[in-house]
Structure formats: C-alpha cells, structure tokens
C-alpha angles and dihedrals in degrees: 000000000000086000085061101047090048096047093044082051095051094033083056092030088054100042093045085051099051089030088070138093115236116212117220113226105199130056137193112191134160113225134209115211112331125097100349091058100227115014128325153172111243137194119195122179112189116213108228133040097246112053113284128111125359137175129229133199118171147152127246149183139195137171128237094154094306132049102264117184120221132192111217111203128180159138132232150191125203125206118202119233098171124006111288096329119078121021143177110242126216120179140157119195147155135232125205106201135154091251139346085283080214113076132004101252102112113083101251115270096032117126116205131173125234131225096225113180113177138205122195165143120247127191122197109189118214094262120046099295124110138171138188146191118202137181103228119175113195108225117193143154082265113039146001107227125194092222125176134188152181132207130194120191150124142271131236 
C-alpha cells in the first residue's frame, strides 16, 4: 500500500512540476526609440518570480548631428492579460541625456535628465523571445514629446 501511495505522489508531484510555466525573471532587448531616445540596450530584472514590478538600466544612444549617448532608468509593473504570455505595461522612468536629443533648445554641452512614464503592451513567446510596444512621452524642463517605442529581445 505505501508503494502505491508513493508511486501515485511522485507520479502527481511530477506532472504538477513539468505541467508549470516557469516566469523568467531577466530580459535583454534592444529597443528602438522609448526611453532611450533614440535606440538603446536595455536589462530588466523583474523582482518576483510571477510578473509585477521590475527595474531597467540601460545605455543608449541618438543622433542630433552628433552621437550623443543616453541611460535609460526605470521601473515597471506588469499586468497580466493571459498566463505568462501577454501583459499591460506601466512603467515610470527617467533618462539622463546631453540634450533632449529632440529638438535644439538646450544650449550645446548641457546634460539634463527626462521624466519618461511609459504605457504599453508587452509578448512573451513560449520559448525565450519577447517584444513590446510603449507610449512613452519624454517630459523635460524644455518640452513635453509624444515618444513611442518598440523592443525586441530575449528571456532568460
């Protein structure tokens, strides 16, 4: 009887482990626009191991007549539409460039950071691959942008 038992407990142990959807926790994404201004590489670890809040850090770059870099930082929280799969993004986030990379208000050399919050859709594929799309306005002591962009990257 207790072989039973023991055979019946691995045989549903094992099934309700393999059956499960495991949620990545780290991403690396280029992204194209957002909050990096122009285009950007991006790490995001996320804090828990089901979707919620997450931190970014990344490096940047964008082009106003000269290569200018840019450091995307931010925080996020993901709300889950289907089970692991399709989520709403909300995010808020700041960008420390040498100007707004956008227009030519700042005087030339000055470095000023941007509010960025951000409003998206994110995709996780069944193996490691992932995309978004985010509003991302870019907020700063000189303008207010309507900004957009879109990542592509991979899980892990």
């Amino acid at each position: 009887m207790r072989i039973h038992f023991l055979l019946l407990a691995t045989l549903v142990l094992s099934n309700i482990s393999f059956g499960q959807q495991t949620f990545k926790r780290n991403d690396i994404y280029f992204e194209l626009m957002g909050n990096g201004i122009g285009g950007s590489i991006c790490v995001e670890r996320h804090l828990a191991s089901k979707p919620g809040f997450g931190l970014r850090a990344g490096v940047g770059y964008y082009g106003d007549g000269k290569l200018r870099v840019s450091i995307p930082l931010g925080v996020n929280y993901l709300f889950m539409l289907t089970p692991n799969k399709s989520f709403l993004e909300a995010g808020i986030g700041a960008t420390w460039a040498g100007s707004t990379g956008l227009k030519d208000k700042p005087p030339a050399g000055e470095r000023i950071w941007s509010f960025v919050p951000s409003f998206g859709f994110r995709q996780h594929t069944n193996s490691t691959f992932m995309w978004r799309f985010s509003f991302t306005p870019i907020i700063n002591k000189y303008e207010v942008t309507p900004w957009f962009g879109f990542s592509i990257g991979k899980r892990f």
